[in-house]
C-alpha positions, 0 to 999 in steps of 0.5 A, a space after each residue: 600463349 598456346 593452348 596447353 598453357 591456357 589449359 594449365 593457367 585455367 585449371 590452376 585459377 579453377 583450383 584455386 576456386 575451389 580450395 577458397 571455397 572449400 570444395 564448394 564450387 561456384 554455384 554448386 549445390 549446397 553440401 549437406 551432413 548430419 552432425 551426428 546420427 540420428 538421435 532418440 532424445 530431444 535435440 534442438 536450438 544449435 548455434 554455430 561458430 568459426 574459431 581463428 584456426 578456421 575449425 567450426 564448433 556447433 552447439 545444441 541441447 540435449 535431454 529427454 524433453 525441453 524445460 519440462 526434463 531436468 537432465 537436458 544439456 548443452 552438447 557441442 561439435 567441432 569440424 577440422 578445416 579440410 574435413 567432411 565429418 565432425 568430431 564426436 559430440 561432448 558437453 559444454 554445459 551442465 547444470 545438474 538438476 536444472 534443464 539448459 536449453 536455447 544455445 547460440 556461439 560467437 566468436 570475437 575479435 580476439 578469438 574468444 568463444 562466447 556460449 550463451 544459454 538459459 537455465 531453466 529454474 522451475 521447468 517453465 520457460 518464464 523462470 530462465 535466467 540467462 548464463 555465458 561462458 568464455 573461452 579465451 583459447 577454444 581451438 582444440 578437442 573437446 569442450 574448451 576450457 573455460 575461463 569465464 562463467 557467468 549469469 547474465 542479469 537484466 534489470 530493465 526500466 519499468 516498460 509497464 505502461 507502455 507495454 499495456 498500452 501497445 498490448 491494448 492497441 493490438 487487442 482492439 484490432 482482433 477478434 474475441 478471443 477464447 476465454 482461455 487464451 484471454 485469461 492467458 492474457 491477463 495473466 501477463 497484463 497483470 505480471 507487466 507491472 511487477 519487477 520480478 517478471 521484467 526481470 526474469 525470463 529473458 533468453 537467448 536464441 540467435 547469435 549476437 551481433 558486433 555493430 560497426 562500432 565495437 557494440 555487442 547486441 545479444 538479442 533475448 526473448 521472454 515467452 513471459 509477454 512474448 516480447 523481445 529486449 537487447 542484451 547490450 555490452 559496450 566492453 566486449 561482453 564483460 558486462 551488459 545492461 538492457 536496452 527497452 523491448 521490442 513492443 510487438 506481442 509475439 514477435 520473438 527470438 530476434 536476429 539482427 542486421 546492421 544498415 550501412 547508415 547505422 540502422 539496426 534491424 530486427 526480424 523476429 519469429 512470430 509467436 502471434 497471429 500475422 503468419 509472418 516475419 516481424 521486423 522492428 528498427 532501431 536508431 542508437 544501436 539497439 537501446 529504443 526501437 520504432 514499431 514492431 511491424 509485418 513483414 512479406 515473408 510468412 513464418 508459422 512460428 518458427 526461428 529465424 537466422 540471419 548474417 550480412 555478407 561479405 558483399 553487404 547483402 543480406 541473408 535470412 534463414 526461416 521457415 518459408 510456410 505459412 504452416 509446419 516447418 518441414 520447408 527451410 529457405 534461404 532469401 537473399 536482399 541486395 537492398 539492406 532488407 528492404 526487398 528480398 529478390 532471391 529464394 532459395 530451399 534447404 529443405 522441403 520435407 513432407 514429415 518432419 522439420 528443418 527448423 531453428 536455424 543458424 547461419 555464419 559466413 566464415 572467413 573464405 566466403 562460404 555460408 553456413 546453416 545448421 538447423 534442428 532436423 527432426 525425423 521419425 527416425 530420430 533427431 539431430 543437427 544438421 550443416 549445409 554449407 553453400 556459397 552465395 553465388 548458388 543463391 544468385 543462380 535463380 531469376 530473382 523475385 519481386 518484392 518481400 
């Protein structure tokens, strides 16, 4: 072969690369874009999604505060294969004289588009209930049409006395606490046993996930007792039933990843007083969790995202400071998670926040996070789109 025809079959496999990336190259810095300019209002909690044309579709909500402001709603996006700019913004849920908050998206097998998101009934965040919407054909412009339009209701086994026995054991190994946080306590002590507050206040944060064996997991939270619960659908999110909490106080807003043995892990914000990632695991898919325990990575309260690759390595989106948000990073575990030996940032911000990630790999390989981005010129949604390769180009660390 001479070298022009070297030349020429190179220059084809390199433009090959790249279309398959998306004009990501290899290793190439991630590519960054707002999803709409800079906004006043509050906008915050994004989802993201790839429907089966290969177009994108990010949710968010929007209004004048969070569930203390009654117009807030949940407002979307989409991006057109092949373009660098998203459409413009257009809501895809009102509930008129109630605030809508928290959104996340999945798409499933059968290309339908799942919304999930809470309701806010007494602008507290104890009083949400849990709303979805279906799109059986979601491809297009605008808001899809909706086919389903539903409330997603809980009734977990009582988990009382379990519960006051974990929250006791965690109690006796902190110090005296403040009178007001204490009275705080004793409030939800009291609401533990009482059905109404076991059954209210659960909501979504982070994406769904489908285990290998057709089960769906909506992870929720409720800010009633700082717990996480499972949202668990056996017939393709037509109906659901709850699994039993996460008994770790303060540890919310799970993501969930699935072991190559069956094992189903949890890592969660933390809401309490570690200053790290909380993980929990579970052996039947969901329904019972082992403890609630520490993980290596720090967290100051902040959402966290994560996605099992392509590769079967794993990947987790947070908040990379033991205080603010401003830094967003990106780790990567080749060990299920047990360790995570690469770290890459997002951002690094001085002021302000990159916060409440989240993160899909869609159907070419690329990685995709969008997250809260908070300036003091505005707020909106931003997406960075990235491959794993470029999360592979620095020396990998030691345990975390």
């Amino acid at each position: 072969m001479d070298l022009l025809s070297l030349q020429v079959r190179l220059g084809v496999l390199l433009s090959c690369l790249w279309q398959m990336c998306g004009g990501v190259a290899i290793g190439q810095e991630p590519i960054a874009e707002l999803i709409f300019p800079l906004h006043p209002q509050h906008n915050h909690a994004p989802g993201i999604a790839e429907l089966q044309n290969g177009e994108l579709i990010a949710s968010w909500y929007r209004g004048s505060g969070e569930r203390t402001a009654d117009d807030v709603a949940v407002w979307g996006a989409r991006l057109k294969p092949g373009s660098t700019a998203w459409s413009e913004s257009f809501l895809l849920a009102d509930t008129p004289g109630f605030p809508d908050c928290n959104t996340a998206l999945m798409t499933d097998a059968e290309g339908r588009l799942f919304l999930f998101w809470p309701v806010i009934i007494a602008n507290t965040w104890e009083t949400c209930l849990t709303r979805l919407r279906v799109s059986d054909h979601p491809a297009g412009t605008g808001a899809p049409a909706w086919n389903r339009d539903e409330t997603i209701l809980l009734k977990p086994d009582d988990f009382s006395a379990e519960a006051i026995r974990v929250l006791d054991q965690t109690l006796a190994l902190l110090p005296a606490l403040p009178p007001q946080k204490m009275a705080s306590i004793n409030e939800a002590r009291e609401r533990l046993s009482q059905k109404v507050w076991q059954r209210l206040g659960w909501q979504p944060r982070c994406k769904p996930t489908v285990l290998s064996s057709g089960r769906i997991l909506l992870p929720l939270y409720t800010d009633t007792f700082s717990l996480s619960i499972m949202a668990i659908s056996d017939d393709g999110g037509r109906t659901w039933f709850a699994g039993k909490p996460l008994l770790g106080f303060g540890a919310i807003q799970p993501t969930v990843l699935q072991r190559s043995d069956g094992t189903v892990v949890a890592w969660m914000r933390e809401n309490g007083f570690t200053g790290h990632v909380r993980y929990a695991e579970s052996s039947d898919e969901g329904v019972t969790w082992g403890p609630v325990l520490v993980s290596g990575l720090p967290n100051p309260g902040s959402g966290v995202d994560g996605v099992r690759l392509q590769s079967g390595r794993w990947l987790l989106v947070h908040n990379d400071a033991a205080e603010g948000r401003g830094r967003l990073a990106v780790s990567l575990s080749d060990d299920e998670g047990r360790t995570w030996k690469w770290k890459r940032l997002l951002e690094d911000l001085a002021e302000g926040s990159a916060h409440y990630p989240c993160v899909i790999q869609t159907r070419d390989g690329r990685i995709h996070v969008v997250y809260s981005y908070f300036v003091k010129e505005g707020k909106s949604m931003k997406h960075t789109v990235f491959t794993e390769a470029w999360l592979e180009s620095v020396p990998a660390a030691g345990k975390q």
